[in-house]
C-alpha positions as CSV (number, residue, x, y, z in Angstrom):
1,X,-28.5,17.5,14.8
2,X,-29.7,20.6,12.4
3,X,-31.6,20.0,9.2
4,X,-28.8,20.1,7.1
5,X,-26.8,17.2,8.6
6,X,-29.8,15.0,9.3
7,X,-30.5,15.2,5.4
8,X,-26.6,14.4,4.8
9,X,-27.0,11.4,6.7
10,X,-29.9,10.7,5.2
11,X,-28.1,11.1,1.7
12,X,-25.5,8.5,3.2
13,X,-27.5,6.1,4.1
14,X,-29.4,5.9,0.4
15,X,-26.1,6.4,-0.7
16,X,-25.3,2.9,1.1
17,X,-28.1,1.3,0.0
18,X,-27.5,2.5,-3.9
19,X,-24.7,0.2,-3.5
20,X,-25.9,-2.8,-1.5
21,X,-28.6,-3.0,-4.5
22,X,-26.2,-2.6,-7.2
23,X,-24.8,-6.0,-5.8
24,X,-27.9,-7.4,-5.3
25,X,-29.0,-7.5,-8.9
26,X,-25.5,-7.4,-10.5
27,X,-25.7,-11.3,-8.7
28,X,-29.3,-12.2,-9.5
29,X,-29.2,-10.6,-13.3
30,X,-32.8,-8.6,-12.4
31,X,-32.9,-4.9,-13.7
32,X,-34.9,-3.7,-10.7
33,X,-32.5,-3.6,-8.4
34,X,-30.6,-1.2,-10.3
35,X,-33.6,0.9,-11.1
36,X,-34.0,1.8,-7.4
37,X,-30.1,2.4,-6.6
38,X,-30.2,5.2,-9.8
39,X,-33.4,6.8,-7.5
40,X,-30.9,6.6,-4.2
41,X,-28.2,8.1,-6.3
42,X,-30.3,11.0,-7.4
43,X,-31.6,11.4,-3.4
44,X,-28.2,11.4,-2.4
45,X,-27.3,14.4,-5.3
46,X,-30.2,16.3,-3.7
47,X,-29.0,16.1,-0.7
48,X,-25.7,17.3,-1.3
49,X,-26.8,19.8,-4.3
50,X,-25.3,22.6,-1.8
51,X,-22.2,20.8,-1.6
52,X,-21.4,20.7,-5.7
53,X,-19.1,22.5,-7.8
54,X,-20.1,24.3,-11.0
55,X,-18.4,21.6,-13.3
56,X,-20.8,19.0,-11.3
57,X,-23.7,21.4,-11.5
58,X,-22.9,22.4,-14.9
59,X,-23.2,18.4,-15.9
60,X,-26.3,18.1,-14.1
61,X,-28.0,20.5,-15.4
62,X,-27.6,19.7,-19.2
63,X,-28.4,16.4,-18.3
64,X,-31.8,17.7,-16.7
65,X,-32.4,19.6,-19.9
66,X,-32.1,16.4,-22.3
67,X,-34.2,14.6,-19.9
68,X,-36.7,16.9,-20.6
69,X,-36.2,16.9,-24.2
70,X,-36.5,13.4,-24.1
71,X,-39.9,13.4,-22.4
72,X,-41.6,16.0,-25.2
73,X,-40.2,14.2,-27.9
74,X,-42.3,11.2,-26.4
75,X,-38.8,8.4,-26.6
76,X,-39.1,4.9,-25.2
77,X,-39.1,5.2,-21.1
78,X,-38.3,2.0,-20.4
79,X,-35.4,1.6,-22.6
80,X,-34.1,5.0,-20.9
81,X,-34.2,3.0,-17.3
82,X,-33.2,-0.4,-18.7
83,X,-30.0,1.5,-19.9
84,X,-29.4,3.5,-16.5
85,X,-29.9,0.5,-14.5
86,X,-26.2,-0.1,-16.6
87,X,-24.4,3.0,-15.2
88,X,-25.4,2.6,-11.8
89,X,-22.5,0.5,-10.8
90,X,-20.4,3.6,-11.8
91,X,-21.1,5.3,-8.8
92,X,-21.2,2.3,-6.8
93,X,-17.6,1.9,-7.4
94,X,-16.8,5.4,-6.1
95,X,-18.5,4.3,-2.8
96,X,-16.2,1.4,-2.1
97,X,-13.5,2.9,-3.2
98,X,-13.8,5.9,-1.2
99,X,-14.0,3.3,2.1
100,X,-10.7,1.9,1.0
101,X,-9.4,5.8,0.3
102,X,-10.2,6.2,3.9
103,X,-8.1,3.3,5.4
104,X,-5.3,4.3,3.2
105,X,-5.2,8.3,4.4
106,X,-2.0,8.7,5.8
107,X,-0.6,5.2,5.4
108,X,3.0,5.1,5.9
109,X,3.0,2.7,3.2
110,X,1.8,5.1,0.5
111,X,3.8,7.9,1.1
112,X,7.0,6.4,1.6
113,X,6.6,4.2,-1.5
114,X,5.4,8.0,-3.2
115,X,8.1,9.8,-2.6
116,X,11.0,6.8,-3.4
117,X,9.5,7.2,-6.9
118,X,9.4,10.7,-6.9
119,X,13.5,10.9,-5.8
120,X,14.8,9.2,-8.6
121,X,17.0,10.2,-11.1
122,X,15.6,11.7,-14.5
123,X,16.4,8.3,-16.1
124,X,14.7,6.5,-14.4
125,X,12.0,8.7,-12.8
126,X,9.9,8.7,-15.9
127,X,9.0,4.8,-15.9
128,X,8.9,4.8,-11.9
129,X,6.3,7.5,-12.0
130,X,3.9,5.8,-14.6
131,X,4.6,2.2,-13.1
132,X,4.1,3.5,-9.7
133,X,1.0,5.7,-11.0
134,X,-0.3,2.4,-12.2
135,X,-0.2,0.8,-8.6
136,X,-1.8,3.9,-6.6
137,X,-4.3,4.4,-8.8
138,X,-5.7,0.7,-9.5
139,X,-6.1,1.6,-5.3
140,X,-7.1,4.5,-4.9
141,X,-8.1,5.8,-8.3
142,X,-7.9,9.5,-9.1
143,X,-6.6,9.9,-5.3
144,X,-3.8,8.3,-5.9
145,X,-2.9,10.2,-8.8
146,X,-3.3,13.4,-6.8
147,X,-1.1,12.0,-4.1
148,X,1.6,10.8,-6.0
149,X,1.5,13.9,-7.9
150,X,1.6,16.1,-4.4
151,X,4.7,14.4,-3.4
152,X,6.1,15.0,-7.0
153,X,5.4,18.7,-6.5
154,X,6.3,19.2,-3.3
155,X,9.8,17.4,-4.1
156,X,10.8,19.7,-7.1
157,X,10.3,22.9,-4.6
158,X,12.6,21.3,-1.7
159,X,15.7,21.5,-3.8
160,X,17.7,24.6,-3.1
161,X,18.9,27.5,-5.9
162,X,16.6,26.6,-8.6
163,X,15.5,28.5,-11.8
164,X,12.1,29.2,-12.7
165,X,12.9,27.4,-15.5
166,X,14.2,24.2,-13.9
167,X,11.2,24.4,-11.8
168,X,9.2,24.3,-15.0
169,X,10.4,21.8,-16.9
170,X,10.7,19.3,-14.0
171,X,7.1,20.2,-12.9
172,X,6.0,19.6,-16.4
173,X,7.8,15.9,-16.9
174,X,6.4,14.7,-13.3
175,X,2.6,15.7,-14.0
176,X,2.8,14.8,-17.5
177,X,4.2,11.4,-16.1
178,X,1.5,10.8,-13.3
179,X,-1.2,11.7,-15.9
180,X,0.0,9.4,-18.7
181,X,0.4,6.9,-15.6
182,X,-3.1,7.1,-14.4
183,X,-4.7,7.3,-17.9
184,X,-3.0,4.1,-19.0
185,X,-4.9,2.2,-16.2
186,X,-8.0,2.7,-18.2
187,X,-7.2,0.0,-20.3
188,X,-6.7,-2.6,-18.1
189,X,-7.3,-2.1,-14.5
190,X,-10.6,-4.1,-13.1
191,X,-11.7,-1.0,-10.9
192,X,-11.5,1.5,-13.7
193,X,-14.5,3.3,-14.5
194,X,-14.0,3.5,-18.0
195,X,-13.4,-0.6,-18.8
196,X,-16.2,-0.7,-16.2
197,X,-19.0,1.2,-18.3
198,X,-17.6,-1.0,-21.5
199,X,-18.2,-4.1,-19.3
200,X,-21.6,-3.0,-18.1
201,X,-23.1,-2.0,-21.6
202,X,-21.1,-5.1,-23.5
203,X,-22.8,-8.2,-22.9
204,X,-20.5,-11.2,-23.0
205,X,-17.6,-9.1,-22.5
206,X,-15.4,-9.7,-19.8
207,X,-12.3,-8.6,-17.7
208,X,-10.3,-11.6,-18.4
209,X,-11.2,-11.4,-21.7
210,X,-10.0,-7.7,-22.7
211,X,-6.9,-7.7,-19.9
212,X,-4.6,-9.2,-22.0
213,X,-5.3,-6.5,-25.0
214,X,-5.5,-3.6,-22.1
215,X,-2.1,-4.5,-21.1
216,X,-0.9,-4.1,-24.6
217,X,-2.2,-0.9,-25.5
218,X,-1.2,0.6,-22.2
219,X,2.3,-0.5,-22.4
220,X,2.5,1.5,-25.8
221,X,0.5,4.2,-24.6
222,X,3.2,4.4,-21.9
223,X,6.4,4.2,-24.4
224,X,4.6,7.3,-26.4
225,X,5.5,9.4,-23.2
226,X,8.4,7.7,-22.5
227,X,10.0,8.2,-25.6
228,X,9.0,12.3,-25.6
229,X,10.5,11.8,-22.0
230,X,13.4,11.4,-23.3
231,X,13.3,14.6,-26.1
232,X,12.4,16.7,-23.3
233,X,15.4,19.2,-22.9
234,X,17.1,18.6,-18.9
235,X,16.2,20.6,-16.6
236,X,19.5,21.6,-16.1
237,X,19.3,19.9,-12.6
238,X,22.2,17.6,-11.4
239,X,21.1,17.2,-7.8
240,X,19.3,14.1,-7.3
241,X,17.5,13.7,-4.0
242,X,18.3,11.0,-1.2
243,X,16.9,8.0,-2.0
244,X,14.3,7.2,0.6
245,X,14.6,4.9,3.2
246,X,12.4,1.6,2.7
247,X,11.1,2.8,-0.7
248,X,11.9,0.0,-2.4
249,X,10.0,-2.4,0.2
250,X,7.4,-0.4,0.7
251,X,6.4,0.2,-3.0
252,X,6.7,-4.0,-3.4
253,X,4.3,-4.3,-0.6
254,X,1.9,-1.9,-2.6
255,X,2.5,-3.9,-5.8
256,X,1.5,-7.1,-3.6
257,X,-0.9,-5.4,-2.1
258,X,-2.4,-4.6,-5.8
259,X,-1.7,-8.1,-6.8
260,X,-3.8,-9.8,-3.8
261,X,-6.7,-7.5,-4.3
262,X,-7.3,-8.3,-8.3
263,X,-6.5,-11.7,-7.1
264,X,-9.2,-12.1,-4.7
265,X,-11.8,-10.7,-7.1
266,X,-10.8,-13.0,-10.4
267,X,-11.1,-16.1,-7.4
268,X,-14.2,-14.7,-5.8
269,X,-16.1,-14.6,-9.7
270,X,-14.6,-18.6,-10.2
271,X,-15.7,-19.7,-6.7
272,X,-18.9,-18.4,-5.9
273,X,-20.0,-18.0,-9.6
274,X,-21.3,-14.3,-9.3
275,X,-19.7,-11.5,-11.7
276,X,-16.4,-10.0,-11.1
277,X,-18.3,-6.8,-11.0
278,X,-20.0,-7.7,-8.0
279,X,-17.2,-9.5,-6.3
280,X,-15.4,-6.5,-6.9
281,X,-18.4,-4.4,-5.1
282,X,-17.4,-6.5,-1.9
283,X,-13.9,-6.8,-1.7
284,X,-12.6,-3.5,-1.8
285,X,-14.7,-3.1,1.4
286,X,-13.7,-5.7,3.2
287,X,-10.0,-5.1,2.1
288,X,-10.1,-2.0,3.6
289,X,-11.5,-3.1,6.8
290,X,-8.5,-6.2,7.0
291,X,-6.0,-3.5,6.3
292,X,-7.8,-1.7,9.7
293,X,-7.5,-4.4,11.4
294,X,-4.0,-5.7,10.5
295,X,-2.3,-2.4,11.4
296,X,-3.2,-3.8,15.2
297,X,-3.7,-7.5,14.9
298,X,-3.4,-9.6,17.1
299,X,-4.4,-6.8,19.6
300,X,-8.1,-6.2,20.8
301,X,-7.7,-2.5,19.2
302,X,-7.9,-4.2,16.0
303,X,-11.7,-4.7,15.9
304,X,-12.2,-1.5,17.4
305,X,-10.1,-0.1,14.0
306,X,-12.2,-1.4,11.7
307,X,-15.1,0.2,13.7
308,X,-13.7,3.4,13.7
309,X,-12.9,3.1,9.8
310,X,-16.6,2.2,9.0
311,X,-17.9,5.3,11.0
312,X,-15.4,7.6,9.2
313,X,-16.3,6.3,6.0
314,X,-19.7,7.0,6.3
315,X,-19.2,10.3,7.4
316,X,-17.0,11.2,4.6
317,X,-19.6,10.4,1.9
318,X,-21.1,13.7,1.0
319,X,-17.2,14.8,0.5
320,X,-17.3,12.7,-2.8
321,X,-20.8,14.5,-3.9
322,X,-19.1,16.1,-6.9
323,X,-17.3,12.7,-8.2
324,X,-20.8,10.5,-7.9
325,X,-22.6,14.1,-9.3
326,X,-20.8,14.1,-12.3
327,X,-20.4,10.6,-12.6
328,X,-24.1,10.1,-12.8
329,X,-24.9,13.0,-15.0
330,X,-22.6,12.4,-17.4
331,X,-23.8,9.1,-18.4
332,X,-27.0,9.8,-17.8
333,X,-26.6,13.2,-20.7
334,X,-24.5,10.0,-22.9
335,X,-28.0,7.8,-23.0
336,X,-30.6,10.7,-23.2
337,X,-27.9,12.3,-26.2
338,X,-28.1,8.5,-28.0
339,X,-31.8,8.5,-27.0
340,X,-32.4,12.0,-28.5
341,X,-31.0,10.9,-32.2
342,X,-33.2,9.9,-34.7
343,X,-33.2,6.2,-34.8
344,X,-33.1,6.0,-38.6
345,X,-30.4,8.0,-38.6
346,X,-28.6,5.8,-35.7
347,X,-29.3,2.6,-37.7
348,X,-27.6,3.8,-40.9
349,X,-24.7,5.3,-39.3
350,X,-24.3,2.0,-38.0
351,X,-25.3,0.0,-40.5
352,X,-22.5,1.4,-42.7
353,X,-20.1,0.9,-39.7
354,X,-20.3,-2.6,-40.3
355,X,-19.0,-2.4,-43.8
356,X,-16.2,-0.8,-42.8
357,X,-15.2,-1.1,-38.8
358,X,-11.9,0.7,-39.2
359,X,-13.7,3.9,-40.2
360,X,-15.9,3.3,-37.2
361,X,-12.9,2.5,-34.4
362,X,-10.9,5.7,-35.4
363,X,-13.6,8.1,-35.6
364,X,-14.8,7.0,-32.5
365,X,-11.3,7.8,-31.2
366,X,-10.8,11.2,-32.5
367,X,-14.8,11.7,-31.4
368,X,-14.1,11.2,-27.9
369,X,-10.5,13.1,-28.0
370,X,-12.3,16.3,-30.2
371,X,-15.0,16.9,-27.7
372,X,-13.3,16.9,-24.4
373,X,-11.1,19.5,-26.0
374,X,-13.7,22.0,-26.0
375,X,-14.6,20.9,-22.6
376,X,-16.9,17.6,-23.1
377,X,-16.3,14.8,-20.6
378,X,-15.4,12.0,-22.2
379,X,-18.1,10.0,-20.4
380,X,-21.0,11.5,-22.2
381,X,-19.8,10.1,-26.0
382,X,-18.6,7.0,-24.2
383,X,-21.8,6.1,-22.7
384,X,-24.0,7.3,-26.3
385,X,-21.8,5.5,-28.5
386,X,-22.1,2.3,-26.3
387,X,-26.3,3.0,-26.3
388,X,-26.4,3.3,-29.8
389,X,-24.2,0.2,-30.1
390,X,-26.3,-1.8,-28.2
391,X,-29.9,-0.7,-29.2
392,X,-28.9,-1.1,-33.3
393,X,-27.2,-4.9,-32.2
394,X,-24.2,-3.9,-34.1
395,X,-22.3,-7.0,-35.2
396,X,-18.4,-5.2,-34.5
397,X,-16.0,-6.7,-31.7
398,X,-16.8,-5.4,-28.4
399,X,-13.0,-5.9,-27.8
400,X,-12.6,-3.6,-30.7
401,X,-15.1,-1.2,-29.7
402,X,-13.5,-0.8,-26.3
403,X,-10.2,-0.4,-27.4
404,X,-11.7,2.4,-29.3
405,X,-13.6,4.1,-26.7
406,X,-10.8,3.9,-24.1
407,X,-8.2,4.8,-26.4
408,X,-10.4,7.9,-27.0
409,X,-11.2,8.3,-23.3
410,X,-7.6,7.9,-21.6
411,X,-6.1,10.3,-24.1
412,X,-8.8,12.6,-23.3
413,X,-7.6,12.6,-19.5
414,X,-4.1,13.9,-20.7
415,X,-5.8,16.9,-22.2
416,X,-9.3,17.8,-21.3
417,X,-9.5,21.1,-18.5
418,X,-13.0,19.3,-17.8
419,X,-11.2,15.9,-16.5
420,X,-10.2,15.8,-13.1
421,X,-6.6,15.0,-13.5
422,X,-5.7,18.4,-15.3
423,X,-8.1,20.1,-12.7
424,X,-6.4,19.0,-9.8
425,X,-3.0,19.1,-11.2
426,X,-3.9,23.0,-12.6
427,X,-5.0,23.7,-8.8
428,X,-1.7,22.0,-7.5
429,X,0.2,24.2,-9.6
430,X,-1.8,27.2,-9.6
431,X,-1.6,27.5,-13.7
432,X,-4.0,27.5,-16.2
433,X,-6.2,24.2,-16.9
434,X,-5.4,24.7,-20.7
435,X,-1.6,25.0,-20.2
436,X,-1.1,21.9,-18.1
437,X,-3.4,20.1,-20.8
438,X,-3.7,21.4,-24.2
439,X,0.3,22.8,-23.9
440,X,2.2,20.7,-21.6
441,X,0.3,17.3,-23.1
442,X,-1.0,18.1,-26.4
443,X,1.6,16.4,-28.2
444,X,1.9,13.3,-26.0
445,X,-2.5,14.1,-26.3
446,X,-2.0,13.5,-30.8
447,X,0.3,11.2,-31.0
448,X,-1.7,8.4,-28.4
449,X,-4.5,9.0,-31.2
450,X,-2.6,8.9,-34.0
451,X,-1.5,5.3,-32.4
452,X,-4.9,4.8,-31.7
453,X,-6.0,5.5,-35.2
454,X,-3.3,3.0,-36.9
455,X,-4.7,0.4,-34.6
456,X,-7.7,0.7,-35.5
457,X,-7.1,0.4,-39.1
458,X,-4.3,-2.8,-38.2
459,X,-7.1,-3.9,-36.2
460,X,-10.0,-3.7,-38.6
């Protein structure tokens, strides 16, 4: 073993540990814990700085320069790592979910139940492709998105004497349905990063508690696209592909499969009495190892499995170096921006808030939608509006205040080239990160804010 692979495994192992604390004081309620897994996550970034893509460098990078800001300008350090100790289950969750992405690679299961919703007809592909969208990516997060979308793609080029232009348009409607799919899981699912970071900075808040609105908004965030679905000029198209064999079945056993998972985690909280966040920490694991085991049960292979799945697992870590990289930096560059402010001028801005929330709830919309136009990740003025929230004890909903900030955030994902969504859909499609985004979803983009504004006002 060279240098460079003892260091990865190195990075692995802290990487491991990060997460194993993260649990560890998400159950007892002690901030030290947490403290130390943000030190692992940083080792583990070190290790695989060689590894990281500009965007991930990029982020890290101006977060290193506001940390240094924030050190000559003399701000509280101890408020700084009280608040990181928050975001450290971020990248927690990208660890166990990248042990369950592992037992699902190549899963019969997946891809037949991806490609029955891809061969539907265009009336009924749209709502198949967000619904499914909704399943895969409550699993698998972003990979499912760039799985169902692959088998989208890869379906439009196997029909035979088609236009450029029929190509086009039926590329366009299947990414901007997998995107609008995948974004509206934001507002509800309990494995989303974005309800996640509301939950962590929120006390009180819970998943229970917001579900019911998450559900809500994401249904009409889903009839926005549906309904310019359904304006979008046909592609001129009439073939419709076979249907596929055990589809049906095999996208109901992903929906169960979605089902017994959140299950198990709301159960887990009301049994044992330790957060969802945590439960959720050790189920996804121990999910993926059944579903091992299960493909062989009752054979002896089936231990052996799970075996094999834990080794591969912890080999793949330093592949998901640039999602923990810009995980961590981003919300790291969101508390040091919030930090930076002048507090005065924090205080008033939210002092005034109070007086009128509805101002508040749509700016913070449009906010979070403005910036990751001109490339900001959403994260960052997520993570300093929730800082400055907490530190001035504003006395708003934190319901409301979610709904803002993901309302902001999952819109964002439909147009941001900085989001992975557009970046891996741009790369899929060899075409510019702005076209896919800005052209392709800037009107779906508006008019989820403009929905998000008016319910903010209703709201308020």
């Amino acid at each position: 073993m060279n240098f460079r692979s003892a260091t990865l495994v190195a990075g692995s192992i802290s990487l491991v540990s990060a997460a194993i604390l993260v649990i560890i004081g998400l159950i007892t309620g002690a901030i030290e814990p947490a403290i130390a897994a943000f030190g692992l996550v940083f080792f583990y970034m070190a290790t695989t700085f060689h590894m990281l893509k500009f965007s991930a460098l990029l982020m890290a990078g101006a977060a290193l320069i506001a940390g240094v800001f924030y050190l000559v300008l003399g701000r509280d350090i101890g408020a700084l790592l009280h608040s990181a100790g928050r975001i450290t289950y971020l990248p927690a969750l990208i660890i166990v979910l990248s042990v369950f992405r592992t037992a699902a690679q190549n899963a019969p299961i997946i891809n037949v139940a991806g490609r029955y919703i891809v061969n539907q007809p265009p009336s009924r592909r749209y709502l198949l492709l967000t619904g499914g969208a909704n399943v895969l990516c409550v699993l698998l997060n972003v990979g499912g998105f760039a799985l169902l979308h692959e088998i989208g793609i890869r379906a439009v080029r196997q029909g035979k004497n088609k236009s450029k232009r029929t190509i086009e348009i039926q590329d366009r409607r299947i990414t901007r349905a997998t995107i609008v799919g995948f974004s509206s899981t934001f507002f509800w699912s309990p494995f989303g990063l974005s309800l996640n970071l509301c939950l962590a900075f929120l006390p009180g808040t819970t998943w229970l508690g917001f579900a019911p609105i998450g559900i809500a908004i994401s249904i009409v965030f889903i009839s926005i696209g549906w309904f310019l679905d359904r304006l979008e000029k046909a592609s001129g198209n009439s073939t419709v592909p076979e249907p596929e064999k055990g589809g049906a079945k095999a996208l109901l056993g992903m929906l169960l499969m979605m089902l017994m998972l959140t299950g198990a985690a709301v159960l887990g909280e009301k049994v044992f009495r330790i957060p969802l966040q945590a439960v959720i920490l050790i189920i996804i694991p121990l999910f993926a190892f059944l579903w091992a085991m299960a493909a062989k049960f009752p054979e002896k292979e089936a231990f052996s499995d799970a075996g094999n799945l834990a080794v591969k697992a912890f080999r793949q870590l330093p592949m998901i170096a640039n999602e923990v990289a810009i995980l961590t930096a981003a919300s790291c560059l969101g508390l040091l921006v919030a930090g930076l402010l002048p507090p005065e001028f924090v205080i008033q801005i939210m002092s005034q808030a109070e007086h009128s929330p509805s101002i508040l709830g749509a700016g913070i919309v449009l906010t979070i939608f403005s910036l990751a136009i001109v490339g900001v990740n959403p994260m960052v003025p997520a993570t300093a509006i929730l800082t400055a929230a907490v530190s001035t004890d504003i006395q708003i909903s934190a319901h409301f205040l979610m709904a803002a900030i993901i309302i902001g955030w999952a819109s964002a994902m439909t147009i941001s080239p900085t989001t992975a969504t557009i970046a891996i859909a741009s790369s899929r499609l060899n075409k510019n990160p702005f076209r896919v985004g800005l052209i392709w979803n800037g009107l779906f983009g508006c008019c989820a804010v403009a929905a998000g504004v008016l319910l903010m006002f209703l709201w308020a």
